[in-house]
C-alpha positions in Angstrom: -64.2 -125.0 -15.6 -60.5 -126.5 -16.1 -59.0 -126.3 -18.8 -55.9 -129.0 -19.2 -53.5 -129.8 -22.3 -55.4 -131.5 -24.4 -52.8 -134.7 -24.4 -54.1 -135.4 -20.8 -57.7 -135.2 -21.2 -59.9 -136.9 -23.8 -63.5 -136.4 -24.6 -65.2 -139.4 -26.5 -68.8 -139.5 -27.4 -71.1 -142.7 -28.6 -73.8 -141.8 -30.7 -76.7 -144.2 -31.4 -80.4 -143.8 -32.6 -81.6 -142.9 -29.3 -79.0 -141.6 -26.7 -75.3 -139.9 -27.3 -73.0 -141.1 -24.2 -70.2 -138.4 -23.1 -67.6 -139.8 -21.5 -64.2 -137.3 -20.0 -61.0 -138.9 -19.3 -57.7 -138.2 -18.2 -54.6 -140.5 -17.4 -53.6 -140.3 -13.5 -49.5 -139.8 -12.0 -49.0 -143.9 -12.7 -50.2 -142.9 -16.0 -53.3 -145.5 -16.2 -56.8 -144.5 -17.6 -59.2 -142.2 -15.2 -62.8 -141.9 -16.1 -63.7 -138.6 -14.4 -67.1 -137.6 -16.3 -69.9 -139.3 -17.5 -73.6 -137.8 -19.4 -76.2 -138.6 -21.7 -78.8 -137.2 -23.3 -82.0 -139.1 -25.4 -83.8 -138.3 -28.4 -84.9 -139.2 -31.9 -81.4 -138.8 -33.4 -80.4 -141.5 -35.9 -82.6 -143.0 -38.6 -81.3 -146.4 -40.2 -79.0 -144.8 -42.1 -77.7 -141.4 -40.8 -78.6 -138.2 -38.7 -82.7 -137.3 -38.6 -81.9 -133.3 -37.5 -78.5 -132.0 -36.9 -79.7 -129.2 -35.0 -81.7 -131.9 -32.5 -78.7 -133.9 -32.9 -75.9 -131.3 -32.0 -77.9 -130.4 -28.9 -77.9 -133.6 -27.6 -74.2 -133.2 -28.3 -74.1 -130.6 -26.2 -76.7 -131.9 -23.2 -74.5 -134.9 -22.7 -70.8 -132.8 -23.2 -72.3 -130.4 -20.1 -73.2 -133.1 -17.8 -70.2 -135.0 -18.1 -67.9 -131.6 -18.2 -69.4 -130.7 -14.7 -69.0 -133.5 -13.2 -65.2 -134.0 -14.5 -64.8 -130.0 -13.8 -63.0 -130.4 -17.2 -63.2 -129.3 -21.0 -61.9 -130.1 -24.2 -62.6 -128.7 -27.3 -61.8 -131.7 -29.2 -63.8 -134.9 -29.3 -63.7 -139.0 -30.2 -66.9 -139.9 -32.1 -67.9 -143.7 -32.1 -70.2 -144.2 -35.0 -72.6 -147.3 -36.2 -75.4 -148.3 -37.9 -76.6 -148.7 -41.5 -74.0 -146.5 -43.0 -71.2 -148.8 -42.1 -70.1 -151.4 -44.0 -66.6 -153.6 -44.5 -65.2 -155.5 -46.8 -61.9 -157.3 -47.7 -58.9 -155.9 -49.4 -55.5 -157.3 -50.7 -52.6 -156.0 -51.7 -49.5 -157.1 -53.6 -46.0 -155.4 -54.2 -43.1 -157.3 -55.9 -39.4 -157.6 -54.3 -37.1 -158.7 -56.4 -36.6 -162.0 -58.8 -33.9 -163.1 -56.5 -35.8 -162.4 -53.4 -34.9 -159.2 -50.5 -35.4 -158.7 -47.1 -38.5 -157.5 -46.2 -38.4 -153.9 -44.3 -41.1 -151.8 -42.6 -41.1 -149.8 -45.7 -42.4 -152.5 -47.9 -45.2 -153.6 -45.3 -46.0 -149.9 -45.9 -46.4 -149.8 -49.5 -48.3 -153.4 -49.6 -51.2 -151.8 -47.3 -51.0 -148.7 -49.4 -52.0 -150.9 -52.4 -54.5 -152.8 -50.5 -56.2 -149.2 -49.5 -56.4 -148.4 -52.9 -58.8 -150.7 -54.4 -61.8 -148.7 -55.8 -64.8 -148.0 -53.0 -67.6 -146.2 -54.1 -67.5 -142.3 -53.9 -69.9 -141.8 -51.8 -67.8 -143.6 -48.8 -64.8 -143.1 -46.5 -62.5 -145.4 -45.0 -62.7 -144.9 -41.4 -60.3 -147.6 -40.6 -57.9 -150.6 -42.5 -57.2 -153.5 -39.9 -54.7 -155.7 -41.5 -55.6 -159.4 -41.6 -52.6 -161.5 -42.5 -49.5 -161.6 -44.6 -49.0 -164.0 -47.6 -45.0 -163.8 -48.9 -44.5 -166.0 -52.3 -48.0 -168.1 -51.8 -47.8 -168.6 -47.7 -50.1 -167.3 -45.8 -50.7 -167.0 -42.1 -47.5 -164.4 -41.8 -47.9 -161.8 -38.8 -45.0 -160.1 -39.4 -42.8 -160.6 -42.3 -40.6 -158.2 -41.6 -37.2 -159.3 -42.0 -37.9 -162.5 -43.6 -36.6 -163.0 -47.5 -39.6 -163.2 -50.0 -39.9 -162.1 -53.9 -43.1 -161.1 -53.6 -45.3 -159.7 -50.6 -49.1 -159.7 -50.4 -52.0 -158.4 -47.3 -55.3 -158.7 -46.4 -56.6 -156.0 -44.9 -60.2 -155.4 -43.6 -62.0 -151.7 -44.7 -64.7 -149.9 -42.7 -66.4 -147.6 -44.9 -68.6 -145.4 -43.7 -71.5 -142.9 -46.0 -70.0 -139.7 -46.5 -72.8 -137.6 -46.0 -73.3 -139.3 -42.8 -69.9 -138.4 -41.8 -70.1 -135.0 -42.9 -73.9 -134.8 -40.7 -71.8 -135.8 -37.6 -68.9 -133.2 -38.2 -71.6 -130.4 -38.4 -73.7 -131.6 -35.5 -70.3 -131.1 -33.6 -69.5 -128.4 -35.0 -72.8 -127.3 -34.0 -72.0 -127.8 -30.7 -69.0 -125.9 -30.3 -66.4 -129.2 -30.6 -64.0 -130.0 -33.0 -63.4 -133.5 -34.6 -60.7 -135.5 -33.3 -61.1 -139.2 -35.1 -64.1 -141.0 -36.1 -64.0 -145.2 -34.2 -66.2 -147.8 -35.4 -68.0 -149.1 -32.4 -66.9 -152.4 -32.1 -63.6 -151.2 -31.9 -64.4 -148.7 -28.7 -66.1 -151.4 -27.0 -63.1 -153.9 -27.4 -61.1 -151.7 -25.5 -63.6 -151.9 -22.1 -64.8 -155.7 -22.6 -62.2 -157.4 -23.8 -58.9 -158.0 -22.7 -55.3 -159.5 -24.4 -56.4 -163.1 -23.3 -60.0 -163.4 -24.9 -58.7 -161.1 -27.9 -56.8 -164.4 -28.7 -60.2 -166.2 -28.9 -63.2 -165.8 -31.1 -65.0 -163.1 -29.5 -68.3 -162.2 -30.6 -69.7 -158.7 -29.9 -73.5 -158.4 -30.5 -74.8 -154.2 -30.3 -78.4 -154.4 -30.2 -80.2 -151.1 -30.9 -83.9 -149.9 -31.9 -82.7 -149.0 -35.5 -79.7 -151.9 -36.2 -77.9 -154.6 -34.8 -73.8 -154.5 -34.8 -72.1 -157.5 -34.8 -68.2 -157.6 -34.3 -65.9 -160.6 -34.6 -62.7 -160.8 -33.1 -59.9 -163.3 -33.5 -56.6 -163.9 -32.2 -56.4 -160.3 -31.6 -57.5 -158.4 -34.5 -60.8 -157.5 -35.6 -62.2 -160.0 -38.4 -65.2 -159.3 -39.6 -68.4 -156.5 -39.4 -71.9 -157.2 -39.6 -75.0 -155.0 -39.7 -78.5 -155.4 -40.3 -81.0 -152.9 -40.7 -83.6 -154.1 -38.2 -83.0 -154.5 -34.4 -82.1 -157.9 -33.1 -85.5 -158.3 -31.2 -87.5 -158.6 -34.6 -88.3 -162.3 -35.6 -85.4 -163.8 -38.4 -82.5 -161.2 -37.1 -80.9 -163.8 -35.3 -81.1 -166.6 -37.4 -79.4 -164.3 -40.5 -76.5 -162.8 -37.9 -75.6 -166.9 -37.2 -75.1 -167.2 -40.8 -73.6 -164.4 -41.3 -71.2 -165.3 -38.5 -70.5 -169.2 -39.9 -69.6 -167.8 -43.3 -67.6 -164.6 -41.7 -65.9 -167.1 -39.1 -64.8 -170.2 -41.3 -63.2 -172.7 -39.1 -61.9 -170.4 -36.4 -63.9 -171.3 -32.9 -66.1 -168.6 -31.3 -65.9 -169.1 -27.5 -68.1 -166.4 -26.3 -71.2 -163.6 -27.6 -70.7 -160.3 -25.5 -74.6 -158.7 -25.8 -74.5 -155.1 -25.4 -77.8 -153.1 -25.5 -78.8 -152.0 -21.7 -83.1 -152.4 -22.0 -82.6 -154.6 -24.8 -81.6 -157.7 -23.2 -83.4 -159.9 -20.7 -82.9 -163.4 -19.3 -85.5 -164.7 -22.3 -83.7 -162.8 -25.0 -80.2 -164.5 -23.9 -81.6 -168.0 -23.8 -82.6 -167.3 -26.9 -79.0 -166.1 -28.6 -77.5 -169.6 -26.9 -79.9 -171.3 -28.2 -79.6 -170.0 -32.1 -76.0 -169.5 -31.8 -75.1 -172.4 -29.8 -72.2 -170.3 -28.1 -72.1 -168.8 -24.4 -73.3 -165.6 -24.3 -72.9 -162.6 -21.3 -74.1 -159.6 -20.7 -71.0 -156.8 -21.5 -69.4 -155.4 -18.5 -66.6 -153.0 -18.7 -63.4 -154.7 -17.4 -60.8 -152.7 -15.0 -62.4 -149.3 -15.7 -61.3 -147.0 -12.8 -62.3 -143.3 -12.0 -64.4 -140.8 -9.9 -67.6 -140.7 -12.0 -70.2 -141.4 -10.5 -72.5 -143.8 -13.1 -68.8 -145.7 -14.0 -70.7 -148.8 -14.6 -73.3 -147.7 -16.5 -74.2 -150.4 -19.6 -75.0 -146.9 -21.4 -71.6 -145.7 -21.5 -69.7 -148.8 -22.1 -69.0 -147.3 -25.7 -68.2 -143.9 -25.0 -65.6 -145.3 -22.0 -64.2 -147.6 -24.3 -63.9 -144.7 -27.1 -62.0 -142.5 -24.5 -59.5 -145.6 -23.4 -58.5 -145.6 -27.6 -58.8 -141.6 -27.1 -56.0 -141.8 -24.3 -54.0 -144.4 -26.1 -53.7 -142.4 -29.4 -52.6 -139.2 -27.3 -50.0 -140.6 -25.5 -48.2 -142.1 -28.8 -48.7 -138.4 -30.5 -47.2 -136.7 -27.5 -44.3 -139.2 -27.3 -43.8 -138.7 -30.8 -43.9 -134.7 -30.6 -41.5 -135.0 -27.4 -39.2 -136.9 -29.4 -39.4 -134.9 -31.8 -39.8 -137.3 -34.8 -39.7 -136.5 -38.2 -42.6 -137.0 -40.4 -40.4 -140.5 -42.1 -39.8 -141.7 -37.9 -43.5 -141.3 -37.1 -45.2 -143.2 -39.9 -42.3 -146.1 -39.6 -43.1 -146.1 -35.4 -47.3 -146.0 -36.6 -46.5 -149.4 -38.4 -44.5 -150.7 -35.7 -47.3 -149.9 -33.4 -49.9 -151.3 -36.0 -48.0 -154.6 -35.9 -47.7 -154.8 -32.3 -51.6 -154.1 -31.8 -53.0 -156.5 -34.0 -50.4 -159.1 -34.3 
């Protein structure tokens, strides 16, 4: 089996109750996304709140990593993990730092320190931030600031949204892998994989609902104006009675006033014509069936509704290599690198 530097070949895997998705990618001469190998293997592996058997898990691991390693005639040791389910949770954070009386420019630096602050706020200890997603920028009471960066203020505030995830649930996954011969790369919230397969730059801009429907837990995403707003998720799959109804309210008070155009269902078996009727009926939004959009490559099950996570993963996989091997071929100093990481941040979500 090949083996190829490891910035042009990602391996991503989904994991859910029931299945873990393997997905092998690589970026082609023009330097755009190639899915070369797909797998998946099913089992009892998640409970609603973490890993049942980490030896049952890590072999599913393994079952999926093989079939989509022959098929790609590739390997890498190293691995994306999408996680979800009931040991995620968000919640809001803000941040303040103070300029001066007279009022400075503000520089990347300070947009630096002000999410540092806002990542700071006490979470319990028996959580991790996987990701902080900032929201907005308030300088000296006004709000609605995408990037203040070079604009005068005395004092500079953000919003930023945490996903948290249980530690032990973290630590569960690292040992299945570990298990199974792979190292840990990054951990990805779900919703965040799966944007980068369904949705593209023009229905980022508009409320975008994405609905994960599994046997254990239903995920819910919202995403406005490109950034991700708001994480919901129940403990009960979306097919039991009263799942709905509390996701809609969850979704009004998550939402405010900003429109929803669209719920993107994703759930394979799950979803049937009845079941949809039913979401535009509660919801009183379009909804769709996810799809993965402009996905390209030579494996064979490329349009599988199974892997639409995993494919997704690898797409964020690929996009995180190719900034760390610009940076190492540029060789930027540790100062450079986290100053171009906000720049990037800035230019992702804003």
């Amino acid at each position: 089996m090949e083996k190829i530097r490891d910035n042009e070949v990602v391996t991503a895997l989904s994991i859910y109750s029931c299945r873990v998705s393997a997905c092998i990618a690589t970026l082609d001469k023009e330097g755009f996304p190639n899915i070369v190998g797909l797998g998946k293997s099913e089992g009892k592996l998640l409970g609603g709140r973490g890993v049942l058997d980490v030896d049952i898990l890590s072999m599913a691991i393994r079952d999926s990593l093989k079939i989509a390693q022959e098929e790609a005639n590739l390997s890498s040791p190293k691995t994306f993990v999408s996680v979800t389910g009931g040991s995620i949770t968000s919640e809001k954070s803000r941040g303040m730092v103070r300029l001066s009386q007279r009022g400075e420019e503000i520089t990347e630096r300070n947009i630096r320190d002000v999410l540092k602050v806002a990542n700071t706020i006490p979470i319990n200890i028996s959580r991790e931030i996987i990701h902080s997603i900032p929201q907005d920028f308030i300088i000296d009471g006004q709000g609605d600031i995408k990037n203040p960066v070079g604009l005068s203020a005395v004092k500079l505030e953000a919003e930023t949204l945490l996903i948290t995830a249980h530690t032990p649930f973290l630590h569960n996954i690292i040992k299945s892998l570990n298990l199974a011969g792979l190292e840990l790369e990054d951990i990805v919230f779900s919703g965040i994989a799966l944007s980068k397969c369904l949705l593209s730059a023009d229905t980022l801009e508009k409320g975008i609902v994405l609905l994960e429907i599994d046997n254990n837990f239903t995920a819910l995403s919202f995403f406005f104006d490109n950034v991700l707003r708001g994480v919901d998720i129940q403990q009960k799959s979306v097919i039991r009675d009263g799942v709905l109804e509390s996701l809609k309210e969850n979704i009004d008070r998550m939402c405010g006033n900003k429109p929803i155009s669209k719920v993107i269902l994703i759930g394979g078996g799950y979803i049937h014509e009845d079941f949809i009727e039913k979401v535009d009926s509660i919801f009183g939004i379009p909804s769709q069936v996810a799809y993965a959009r402009n996905i390209r490559g030579s494996a064979k099950d490329i349009n599988g509704p199974s892997y639409l996570t995993s494919i997704g993963l690898a797409l964020y996989g690929l996009e995180q290599r190719k900034k760390d091997f610009a940076d190492k071929k540029g060789g930027l100093g540790i100062l450079h690198k986290v100053t171009k990481r906000m720049g990037e941040l800035l230019e992702e979500y804003f």
